[in-house]
N, C-alpha and C positions, 0 to 999 in steps of 0.2 A: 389482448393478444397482439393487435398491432403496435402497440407503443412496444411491449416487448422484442418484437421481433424488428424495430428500428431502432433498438437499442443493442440487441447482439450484432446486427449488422455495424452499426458504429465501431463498434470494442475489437472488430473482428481486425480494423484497420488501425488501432489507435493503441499504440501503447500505456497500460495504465498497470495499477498496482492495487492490490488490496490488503490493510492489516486482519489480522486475526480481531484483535479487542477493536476494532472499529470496522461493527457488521452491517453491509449494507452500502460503506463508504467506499465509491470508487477514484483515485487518484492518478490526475493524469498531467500534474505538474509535479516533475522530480525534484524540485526544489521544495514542496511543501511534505513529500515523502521524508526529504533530508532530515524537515523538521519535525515531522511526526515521531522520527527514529528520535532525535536529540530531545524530546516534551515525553515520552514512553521513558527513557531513558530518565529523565530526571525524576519521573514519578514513582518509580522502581528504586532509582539510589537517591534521589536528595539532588538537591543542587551542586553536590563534589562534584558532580562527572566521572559517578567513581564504575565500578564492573559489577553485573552482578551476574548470576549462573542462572537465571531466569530469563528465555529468550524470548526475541522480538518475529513473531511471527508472521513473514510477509512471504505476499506472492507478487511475483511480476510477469506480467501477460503482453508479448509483442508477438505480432505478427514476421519479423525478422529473424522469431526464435530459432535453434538449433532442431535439424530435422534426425 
């Protein structure tokens, strides 16, 4: 219970992200977001880089958010 509750207090300050297909994974460098979007992204269309109607399901959690 306390590791949990030193870990919401963390998140509560820290901007982070989480995918849908990567459950559990919390992300709090946006530059390895970038790249999770662009490696989902190729696993979905191939290495074209091409579109697909299939989305990428993320959320992003800041404390700065809109009230």
């Amino acid at each position: 219970m306390l590791t949990s509750l030193l870990i919401l207090d963390l998140f509560v300050a820290v901007e982070y992200a989480e995918f849908l297909h990567c459950k559990g994974r919390i992300f709090t460098d946006f530059e390895l977001v970038r790249k999770e979007i662009e490696d989902d992204t190729d696993r979905v269309t191939g290495a074209n880089k091409g579109i697909s109607n299939i989305p990428i399901n993320l959320r992003v959690y800041s404390p700065h958010g809109v009230c």
